[in-house]
C-alpha positions, 0 to 999 in steps of 0.5 A: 617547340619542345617542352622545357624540363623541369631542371631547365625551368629550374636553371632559367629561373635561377638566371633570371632571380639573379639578375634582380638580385645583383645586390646579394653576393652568389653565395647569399643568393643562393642560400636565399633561393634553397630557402625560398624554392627549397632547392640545394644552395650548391646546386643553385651556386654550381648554376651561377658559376657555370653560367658566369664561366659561359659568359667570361 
């Protein structure tokens, strides 16, 4: 099995925070994880929109 890049371990972790985090709105959360992991918050932001519009 191939090796996740950097940008998909990045991805999954993100999804993965996000589901123990439900209490905080997406933007809060991803101002909480640019802080936390030093990644940009609209990245972060774009992650959870992308991933909210896969599984509508």
């Amino acid at each position: 099995m191939p090796r996740m890049t950097t940008q998909d371990e990045i991805r999954k972790s993100i999804l993965e925070l996000r589901k123990i985090y439900n209490n905080l709105s997406d933007l809060q959360f991803s101002a909480w994880y640019s802080k936390k992991y030093k990644v940009k918050a609209n990245e972060v932001y774009d992650i959870i929109q992308q991933e909210g519009k896969a599984n509508a």
